[in-house]
N, CA, C and O of each residue as an XYZ file, in Angstrom:
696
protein
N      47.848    129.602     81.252
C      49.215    129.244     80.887
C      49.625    128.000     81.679
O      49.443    127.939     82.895
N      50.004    127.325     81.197
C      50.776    125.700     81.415
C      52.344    126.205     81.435
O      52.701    127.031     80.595
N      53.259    125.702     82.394
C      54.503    125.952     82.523
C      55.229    124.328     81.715
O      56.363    124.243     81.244
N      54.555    123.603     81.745
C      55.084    122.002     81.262
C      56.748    121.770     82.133
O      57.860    121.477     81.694
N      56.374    121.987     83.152
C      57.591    121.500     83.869
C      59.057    122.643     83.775
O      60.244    122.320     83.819
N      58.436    124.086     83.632
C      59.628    124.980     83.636
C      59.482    125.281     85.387
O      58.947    124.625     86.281
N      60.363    126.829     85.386
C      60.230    127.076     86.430
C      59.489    127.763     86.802
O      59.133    127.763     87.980
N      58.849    128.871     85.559
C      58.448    129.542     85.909
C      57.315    130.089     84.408
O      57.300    129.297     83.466
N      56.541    131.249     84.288
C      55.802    131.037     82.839
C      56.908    132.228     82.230
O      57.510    133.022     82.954
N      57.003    132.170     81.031
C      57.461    133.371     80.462
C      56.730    134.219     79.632
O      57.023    135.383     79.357
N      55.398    133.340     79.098
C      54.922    134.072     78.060
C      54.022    134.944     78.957
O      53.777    134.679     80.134
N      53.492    136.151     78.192
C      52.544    136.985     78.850
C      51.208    137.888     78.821
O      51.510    138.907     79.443
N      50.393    137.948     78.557
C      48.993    138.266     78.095
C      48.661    139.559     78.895
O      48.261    139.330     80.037
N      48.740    140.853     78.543
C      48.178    141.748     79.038
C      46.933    142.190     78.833
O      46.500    141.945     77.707
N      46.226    142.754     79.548
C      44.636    143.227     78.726
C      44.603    144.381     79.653
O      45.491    144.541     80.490
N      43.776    145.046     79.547
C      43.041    146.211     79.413
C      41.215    146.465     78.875
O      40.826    146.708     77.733
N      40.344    146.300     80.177
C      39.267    145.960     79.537
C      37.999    146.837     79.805
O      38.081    147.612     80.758
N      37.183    146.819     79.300
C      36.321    148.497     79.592
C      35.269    147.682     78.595
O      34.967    146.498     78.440
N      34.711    149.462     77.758
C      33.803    149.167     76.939
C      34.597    148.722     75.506
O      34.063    148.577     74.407
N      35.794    148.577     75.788
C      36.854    147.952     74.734
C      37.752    147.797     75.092
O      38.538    148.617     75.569
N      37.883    146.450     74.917
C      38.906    145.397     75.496
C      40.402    145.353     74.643
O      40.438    145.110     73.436
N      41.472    145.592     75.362
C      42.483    145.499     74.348
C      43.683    144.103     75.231
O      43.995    143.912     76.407
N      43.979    143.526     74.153
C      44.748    142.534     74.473
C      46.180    142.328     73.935
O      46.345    142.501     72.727
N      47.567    141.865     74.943
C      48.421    141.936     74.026
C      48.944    140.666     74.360
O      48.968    140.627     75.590
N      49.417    139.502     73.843
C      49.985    138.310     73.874
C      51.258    138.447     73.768
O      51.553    139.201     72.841
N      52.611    137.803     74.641
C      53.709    138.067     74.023
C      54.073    137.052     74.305
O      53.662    136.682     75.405
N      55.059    135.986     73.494
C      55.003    134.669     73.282
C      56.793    134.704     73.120
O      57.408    134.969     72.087
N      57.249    134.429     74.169
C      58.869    134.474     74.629
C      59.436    133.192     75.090
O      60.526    133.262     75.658
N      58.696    131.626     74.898
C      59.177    130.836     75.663
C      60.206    130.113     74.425
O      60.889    129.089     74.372
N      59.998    130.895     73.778
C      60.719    130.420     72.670
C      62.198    130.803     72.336
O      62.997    130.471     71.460
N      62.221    131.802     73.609
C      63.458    132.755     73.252
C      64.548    132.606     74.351
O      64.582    132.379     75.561
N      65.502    132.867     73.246
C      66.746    132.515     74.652
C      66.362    133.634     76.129
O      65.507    134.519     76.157
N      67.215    133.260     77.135
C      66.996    133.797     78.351
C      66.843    135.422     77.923
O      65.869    136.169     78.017
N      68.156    135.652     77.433
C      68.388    137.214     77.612
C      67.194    138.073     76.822
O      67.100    139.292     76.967
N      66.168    137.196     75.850
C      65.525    137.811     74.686
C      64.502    137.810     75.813
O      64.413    138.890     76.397
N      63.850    137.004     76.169
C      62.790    136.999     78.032
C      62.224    138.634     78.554
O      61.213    138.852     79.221
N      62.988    139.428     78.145
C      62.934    140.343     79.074
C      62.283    141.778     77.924
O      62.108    142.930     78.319
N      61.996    141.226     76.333
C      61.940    142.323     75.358
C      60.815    143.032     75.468
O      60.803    144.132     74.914
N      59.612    142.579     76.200
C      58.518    143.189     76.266
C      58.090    144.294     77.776
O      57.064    144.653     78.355
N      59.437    144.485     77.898
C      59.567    145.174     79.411
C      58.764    146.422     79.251
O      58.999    146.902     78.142
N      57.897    147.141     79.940
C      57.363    148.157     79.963
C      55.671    148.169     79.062
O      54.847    149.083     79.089
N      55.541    146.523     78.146
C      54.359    146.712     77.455
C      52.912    146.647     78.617
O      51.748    147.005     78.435
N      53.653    145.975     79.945
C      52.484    145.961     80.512
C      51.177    147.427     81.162
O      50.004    147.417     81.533
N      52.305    148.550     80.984
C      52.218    150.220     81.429
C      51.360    150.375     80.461
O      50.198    150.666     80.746
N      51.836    150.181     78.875
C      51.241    150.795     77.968
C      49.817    150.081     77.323
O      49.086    150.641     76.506
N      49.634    148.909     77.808
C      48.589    148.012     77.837
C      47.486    148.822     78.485
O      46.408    149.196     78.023
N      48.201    149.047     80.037
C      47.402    149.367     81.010
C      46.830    150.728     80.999
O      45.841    150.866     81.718
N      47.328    152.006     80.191
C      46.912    153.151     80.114
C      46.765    153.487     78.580
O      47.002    154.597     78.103
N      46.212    152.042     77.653
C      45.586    152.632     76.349
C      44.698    152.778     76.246
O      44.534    152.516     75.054
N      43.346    153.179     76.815
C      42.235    153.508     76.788
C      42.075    154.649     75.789
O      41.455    154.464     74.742
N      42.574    155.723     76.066
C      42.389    157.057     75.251
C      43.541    156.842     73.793
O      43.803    157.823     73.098
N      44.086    155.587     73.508
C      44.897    155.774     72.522
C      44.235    154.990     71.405
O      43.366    154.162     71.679
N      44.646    155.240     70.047
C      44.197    154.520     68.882
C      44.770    153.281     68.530
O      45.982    153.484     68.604
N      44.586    152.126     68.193
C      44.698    151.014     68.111
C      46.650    151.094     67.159
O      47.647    150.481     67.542
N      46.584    151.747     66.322
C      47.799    152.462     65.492
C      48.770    153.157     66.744
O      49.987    152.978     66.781
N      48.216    153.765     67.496
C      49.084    154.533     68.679
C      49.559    153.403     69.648
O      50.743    153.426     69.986
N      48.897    152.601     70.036
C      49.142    151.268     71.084
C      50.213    150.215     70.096
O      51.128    149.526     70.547
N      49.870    150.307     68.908
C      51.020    149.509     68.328
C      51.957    150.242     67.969
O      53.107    149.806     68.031
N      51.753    151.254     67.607
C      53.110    152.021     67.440
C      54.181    152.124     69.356
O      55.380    151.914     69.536
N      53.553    152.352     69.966
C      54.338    152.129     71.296
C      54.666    150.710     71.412
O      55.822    150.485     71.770
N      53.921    149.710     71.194
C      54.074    148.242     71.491
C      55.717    147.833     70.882
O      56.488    147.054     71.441
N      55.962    148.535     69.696
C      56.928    148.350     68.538
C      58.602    148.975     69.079
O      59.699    148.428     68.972
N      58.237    150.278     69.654
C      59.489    150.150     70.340
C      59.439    149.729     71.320
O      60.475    150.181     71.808
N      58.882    149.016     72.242
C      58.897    148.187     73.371
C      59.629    146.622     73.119
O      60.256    146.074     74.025
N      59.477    146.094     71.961
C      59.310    144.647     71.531
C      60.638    144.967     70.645
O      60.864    146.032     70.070
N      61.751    143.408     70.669
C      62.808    143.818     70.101
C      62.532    143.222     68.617
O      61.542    142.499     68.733
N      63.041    143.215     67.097
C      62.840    143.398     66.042
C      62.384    141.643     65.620
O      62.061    141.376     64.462
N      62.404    140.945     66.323
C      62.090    139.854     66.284
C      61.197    139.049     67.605
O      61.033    137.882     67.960
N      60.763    140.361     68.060
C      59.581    139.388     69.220
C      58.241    138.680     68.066
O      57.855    139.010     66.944
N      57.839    137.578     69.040
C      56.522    137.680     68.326
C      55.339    137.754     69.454
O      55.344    137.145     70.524
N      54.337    138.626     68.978
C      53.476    138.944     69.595
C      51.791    139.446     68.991
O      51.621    140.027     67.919
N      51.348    139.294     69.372
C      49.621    139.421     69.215
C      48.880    140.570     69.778
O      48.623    140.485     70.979
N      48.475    141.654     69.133
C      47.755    142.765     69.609
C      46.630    142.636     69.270
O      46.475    142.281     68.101
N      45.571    142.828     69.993
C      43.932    143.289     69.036
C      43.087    143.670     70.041
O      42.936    143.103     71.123
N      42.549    144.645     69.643
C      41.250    145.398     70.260
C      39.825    145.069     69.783
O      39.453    144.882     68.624
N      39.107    145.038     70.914
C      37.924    144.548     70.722
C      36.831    145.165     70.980
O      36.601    145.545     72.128
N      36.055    145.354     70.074
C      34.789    146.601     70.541
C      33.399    146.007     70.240
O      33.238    144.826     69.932
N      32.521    146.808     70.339
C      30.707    146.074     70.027
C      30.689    145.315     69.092
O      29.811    144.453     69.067
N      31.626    145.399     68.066
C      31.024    145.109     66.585
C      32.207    144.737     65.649
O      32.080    143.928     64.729
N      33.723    145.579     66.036
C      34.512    145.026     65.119
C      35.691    144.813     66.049
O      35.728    145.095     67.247
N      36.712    144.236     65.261
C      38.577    143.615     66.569
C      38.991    144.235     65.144
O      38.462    144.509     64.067
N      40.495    144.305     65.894
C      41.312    144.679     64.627
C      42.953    144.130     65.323
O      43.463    144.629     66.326
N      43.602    142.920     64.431
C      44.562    142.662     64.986
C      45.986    143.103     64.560
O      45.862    144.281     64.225
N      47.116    142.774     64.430
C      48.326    142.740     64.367
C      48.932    141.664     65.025
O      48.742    141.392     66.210
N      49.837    140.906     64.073
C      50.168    139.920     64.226
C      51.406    140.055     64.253
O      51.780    141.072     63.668
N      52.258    139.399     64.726
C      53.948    139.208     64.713
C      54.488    137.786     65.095
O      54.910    137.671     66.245
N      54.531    136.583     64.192
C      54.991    135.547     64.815
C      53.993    134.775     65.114
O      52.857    134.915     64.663
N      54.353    133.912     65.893
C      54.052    132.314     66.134
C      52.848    132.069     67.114
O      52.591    131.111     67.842
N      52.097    133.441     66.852
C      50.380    133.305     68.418
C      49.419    133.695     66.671
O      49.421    134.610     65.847
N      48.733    132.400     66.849
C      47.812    132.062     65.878
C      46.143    132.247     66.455
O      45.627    131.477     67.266
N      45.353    133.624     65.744
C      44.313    133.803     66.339
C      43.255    132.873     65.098
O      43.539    132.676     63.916
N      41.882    132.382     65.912
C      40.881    132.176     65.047
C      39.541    132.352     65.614
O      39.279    132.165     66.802
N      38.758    132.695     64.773
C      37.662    132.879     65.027
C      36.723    131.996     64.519
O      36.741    131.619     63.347
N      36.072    131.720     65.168
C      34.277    130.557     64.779
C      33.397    131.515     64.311
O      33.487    132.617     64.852
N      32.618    131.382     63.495
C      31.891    132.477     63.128
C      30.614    131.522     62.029
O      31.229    131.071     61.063
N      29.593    131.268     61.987
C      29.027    130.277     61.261
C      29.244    128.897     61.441
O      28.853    128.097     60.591
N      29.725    128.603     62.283
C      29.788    126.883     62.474
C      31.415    126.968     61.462
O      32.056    125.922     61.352
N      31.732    127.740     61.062
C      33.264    127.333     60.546
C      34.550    128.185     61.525
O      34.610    129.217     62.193
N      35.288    127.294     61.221
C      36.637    127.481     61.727
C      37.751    128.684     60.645
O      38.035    128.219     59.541
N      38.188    129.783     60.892
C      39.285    130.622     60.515
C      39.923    131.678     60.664
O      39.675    132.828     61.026
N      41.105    130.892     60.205
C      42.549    131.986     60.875
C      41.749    133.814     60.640
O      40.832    134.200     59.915
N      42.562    134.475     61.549
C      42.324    136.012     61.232
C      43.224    136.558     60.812
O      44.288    136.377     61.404
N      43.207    137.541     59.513
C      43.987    138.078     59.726
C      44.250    139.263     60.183
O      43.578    139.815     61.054
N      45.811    140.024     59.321
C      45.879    141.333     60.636
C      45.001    142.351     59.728
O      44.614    142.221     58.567
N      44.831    143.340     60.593
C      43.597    144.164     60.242
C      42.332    144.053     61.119
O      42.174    143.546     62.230
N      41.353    144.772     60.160
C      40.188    144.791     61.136
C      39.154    144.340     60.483
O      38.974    144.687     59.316
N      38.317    143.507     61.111
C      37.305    142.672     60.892
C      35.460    142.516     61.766
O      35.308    143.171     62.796
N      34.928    142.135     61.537
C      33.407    142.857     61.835
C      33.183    141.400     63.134
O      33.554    140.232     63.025
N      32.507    142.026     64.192
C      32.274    140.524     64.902
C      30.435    140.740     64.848
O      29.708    141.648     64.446
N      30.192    139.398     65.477
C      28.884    139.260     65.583
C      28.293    138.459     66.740
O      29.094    137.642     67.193
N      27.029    138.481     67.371
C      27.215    137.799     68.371
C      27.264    136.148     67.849
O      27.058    135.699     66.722
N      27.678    135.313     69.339
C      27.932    134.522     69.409
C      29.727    133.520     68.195
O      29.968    132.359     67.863
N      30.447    134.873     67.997
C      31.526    134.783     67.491
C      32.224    134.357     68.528
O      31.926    134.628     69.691
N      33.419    133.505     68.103
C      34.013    133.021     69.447
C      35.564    133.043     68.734
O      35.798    132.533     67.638
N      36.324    133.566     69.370
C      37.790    134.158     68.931
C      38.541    132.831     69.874
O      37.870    132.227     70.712
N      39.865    132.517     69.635
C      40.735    132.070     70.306
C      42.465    132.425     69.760
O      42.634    132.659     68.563
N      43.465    132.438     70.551
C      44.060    133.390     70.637
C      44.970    132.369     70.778
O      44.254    131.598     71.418
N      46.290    131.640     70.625
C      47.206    130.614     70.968
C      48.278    131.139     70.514
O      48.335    131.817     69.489
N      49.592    130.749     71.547
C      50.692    129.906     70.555
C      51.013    128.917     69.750
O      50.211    128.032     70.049
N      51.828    128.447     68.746
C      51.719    127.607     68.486
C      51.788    126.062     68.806
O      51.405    125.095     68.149
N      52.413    126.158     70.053
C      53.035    125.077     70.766
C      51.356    124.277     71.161
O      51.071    123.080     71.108
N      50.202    125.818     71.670
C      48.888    125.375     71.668
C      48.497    124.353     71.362
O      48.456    123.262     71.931
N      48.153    124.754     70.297
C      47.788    124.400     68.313
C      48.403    122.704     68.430
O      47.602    121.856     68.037
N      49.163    122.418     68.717
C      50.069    121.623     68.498
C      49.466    120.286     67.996
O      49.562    119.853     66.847
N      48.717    119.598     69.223
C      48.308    118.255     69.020
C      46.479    118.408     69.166
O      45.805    117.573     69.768
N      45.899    119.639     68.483
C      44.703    119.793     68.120
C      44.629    120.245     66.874
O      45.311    121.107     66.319
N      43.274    119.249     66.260
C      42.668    118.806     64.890
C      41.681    120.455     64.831
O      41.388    120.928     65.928
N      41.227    121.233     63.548
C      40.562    122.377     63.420
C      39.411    121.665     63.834
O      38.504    122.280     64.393
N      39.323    120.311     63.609
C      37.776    119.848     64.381
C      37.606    119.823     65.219
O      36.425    120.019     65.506
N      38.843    119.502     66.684
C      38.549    119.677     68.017
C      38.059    121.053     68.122
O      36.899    121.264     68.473
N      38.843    121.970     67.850
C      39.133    123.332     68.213
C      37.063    123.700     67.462
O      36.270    124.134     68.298
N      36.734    123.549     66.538
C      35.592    124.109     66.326
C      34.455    123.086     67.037
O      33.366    123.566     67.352
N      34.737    121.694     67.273
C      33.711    121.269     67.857
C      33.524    121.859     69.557
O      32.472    122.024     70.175
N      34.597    122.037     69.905
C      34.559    122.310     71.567
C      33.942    123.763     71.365
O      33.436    124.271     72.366
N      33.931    124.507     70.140
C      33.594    125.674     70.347
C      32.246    126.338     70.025
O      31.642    127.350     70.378
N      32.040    125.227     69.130
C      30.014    124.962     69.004
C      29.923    125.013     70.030
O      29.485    126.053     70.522
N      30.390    123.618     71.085
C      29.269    123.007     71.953
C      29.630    123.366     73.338
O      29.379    122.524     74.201
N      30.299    124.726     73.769
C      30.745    124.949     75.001
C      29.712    126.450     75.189
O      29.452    127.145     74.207
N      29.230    126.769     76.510
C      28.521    127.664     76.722
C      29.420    128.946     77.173
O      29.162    130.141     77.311
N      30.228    128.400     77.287
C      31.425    129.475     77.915
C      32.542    129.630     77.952
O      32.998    128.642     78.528
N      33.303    130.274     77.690
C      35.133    130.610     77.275
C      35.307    129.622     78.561
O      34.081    129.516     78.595
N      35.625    129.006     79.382
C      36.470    128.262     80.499
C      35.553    127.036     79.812
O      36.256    126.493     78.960
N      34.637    126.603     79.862
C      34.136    125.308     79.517
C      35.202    125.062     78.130
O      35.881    124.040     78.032
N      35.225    126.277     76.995
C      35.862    125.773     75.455
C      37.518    125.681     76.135
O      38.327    124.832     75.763
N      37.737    126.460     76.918
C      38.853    126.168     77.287
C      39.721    125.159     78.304
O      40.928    125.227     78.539
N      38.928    124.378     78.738
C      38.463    123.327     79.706
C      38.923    122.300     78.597
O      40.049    121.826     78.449
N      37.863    122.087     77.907
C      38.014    120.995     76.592
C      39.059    120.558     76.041
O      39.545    119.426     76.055
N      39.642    122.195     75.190
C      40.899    121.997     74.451
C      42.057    121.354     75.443
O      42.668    120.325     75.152
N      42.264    122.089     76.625
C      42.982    121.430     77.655
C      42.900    120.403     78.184
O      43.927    120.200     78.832
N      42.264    119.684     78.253
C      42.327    118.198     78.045
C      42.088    117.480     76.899
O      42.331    116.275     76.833
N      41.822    117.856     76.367
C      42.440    117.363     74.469
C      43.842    117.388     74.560
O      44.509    116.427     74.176
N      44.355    118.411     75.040
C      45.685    118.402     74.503
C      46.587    117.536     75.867
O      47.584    116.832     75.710
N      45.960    117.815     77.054
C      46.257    116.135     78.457
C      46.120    115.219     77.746
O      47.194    114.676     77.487
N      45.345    114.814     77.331
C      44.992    113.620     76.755
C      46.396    113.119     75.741
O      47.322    112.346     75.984
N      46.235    113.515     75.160
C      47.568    113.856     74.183
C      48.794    114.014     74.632
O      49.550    113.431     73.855
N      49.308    114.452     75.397
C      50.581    114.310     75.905
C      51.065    114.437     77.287
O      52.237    114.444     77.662
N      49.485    114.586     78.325
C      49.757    114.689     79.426
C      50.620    116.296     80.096
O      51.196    116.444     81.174
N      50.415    117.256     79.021
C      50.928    118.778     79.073
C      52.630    118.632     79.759
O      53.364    119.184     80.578
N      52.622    117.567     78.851
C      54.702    117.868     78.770
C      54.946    118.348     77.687
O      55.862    117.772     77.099
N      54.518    119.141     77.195
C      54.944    120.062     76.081
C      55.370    120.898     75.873
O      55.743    121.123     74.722
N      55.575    121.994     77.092
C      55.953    123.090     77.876
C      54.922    124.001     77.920
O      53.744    123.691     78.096
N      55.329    125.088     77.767
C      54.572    126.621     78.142
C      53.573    126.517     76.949
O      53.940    126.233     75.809
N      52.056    126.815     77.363
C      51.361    127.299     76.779
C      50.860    127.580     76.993
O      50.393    127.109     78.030
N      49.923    129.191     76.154
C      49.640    130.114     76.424
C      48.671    130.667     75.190
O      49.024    130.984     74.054
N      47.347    130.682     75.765
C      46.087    130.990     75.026
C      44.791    131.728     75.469
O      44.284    131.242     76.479
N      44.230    132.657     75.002
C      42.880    133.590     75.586
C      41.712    133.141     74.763
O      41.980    132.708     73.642
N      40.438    133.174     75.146
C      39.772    132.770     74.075
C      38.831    133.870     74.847
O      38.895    134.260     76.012
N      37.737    134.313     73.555
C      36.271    135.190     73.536
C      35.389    134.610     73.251
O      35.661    133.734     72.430
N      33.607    134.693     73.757
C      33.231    134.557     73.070
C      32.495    135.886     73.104
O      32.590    136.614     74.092
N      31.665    136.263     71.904
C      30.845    137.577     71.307
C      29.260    137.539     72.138
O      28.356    136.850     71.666
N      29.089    138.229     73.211
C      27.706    138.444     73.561
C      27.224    139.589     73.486
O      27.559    140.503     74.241
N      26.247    139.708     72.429
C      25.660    140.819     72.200
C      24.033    141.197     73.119
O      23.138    140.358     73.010
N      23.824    142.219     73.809
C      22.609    142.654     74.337
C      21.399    142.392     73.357
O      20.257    142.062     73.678
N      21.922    142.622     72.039
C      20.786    143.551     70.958
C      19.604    142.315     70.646
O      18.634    142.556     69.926
């Protein structure tokens, strides 16, 4: 997360990670002060969903989040993610040398799949070609994320404000 000259970050990325990784994005820099505070308590329920169903973690996420947060849920396991979307955090996945959006639901991964996870503010002043070339040619989530971040320095010198992005990539044993 980039603050772009605030005081402080607002947006917030919880995870929860094991033999399945669950992630929740909540993307508030967008929101007046008093709205700042709607995701109070998601970090508890982040933190003790292990034994819950992906439907049970969003169903708690939902009364946590006020009727207009936007936010990003998805769980991640050997083989498939399954997301939920709300708003303005745009996930994509590389998968074949191509670049595309996900949607909500659940979807099959494979190795060497490489997910990325943004706001839009992200997104902003990157081409789907940066975003898939850095993601061919990087060996590792901080190297692809290294890249884009100075793509986007480059570009405006990160006076853009808060941004806030996770990226995966898929390593399989098999």
């Amino acid at each position: 997360m980039h603050n772009g000259g605030a005081e402080e970050y607002t947006d917030n990325i919880f995870l929860n990670y094991g033999p399945v990784l669950t992630v929740l994005i909540c993307y508030v820099s967008n929101k007046p002060e008093e709205e700042r505070n709607s995701f109070e308590g998601a970090g508890g329920i982040i933190s003790s969903c292990r034994d819950r169903t992906f439907d049970e973690v969003s169903e708690m996420i939902a009364r946590v989040a006020s009727p207009d947060s936007e936010y990003l849920l998805f769980r991640i396991t050997d083989k498939a993610c399954k997301i939920e979307r709300h708003g303005g955090i745009i996930p994509y996945i590389v998968k074949n040398g191509e670049l595309k959006v996900l949607p909500n639901g659940l979807f099959g991964l494979e190795n060497d799949d490489r997910i990325i996870c943004a706001t839009t503010a992200f997104y902003d002043t990157l081409s789907s070609t940066a975003i898939l070339a850095d993601a061919v040619t990087a060996m590792s989530c901080e190297e692809w994320m290294d890249n884009l971040v100075c793509r986007i320095s480059d570009s405006n010198m990160l006076s853009c404000g808060n941004l806030t992005a996770v990226n995966f990539i898929v390593r399989s044993e098999d």
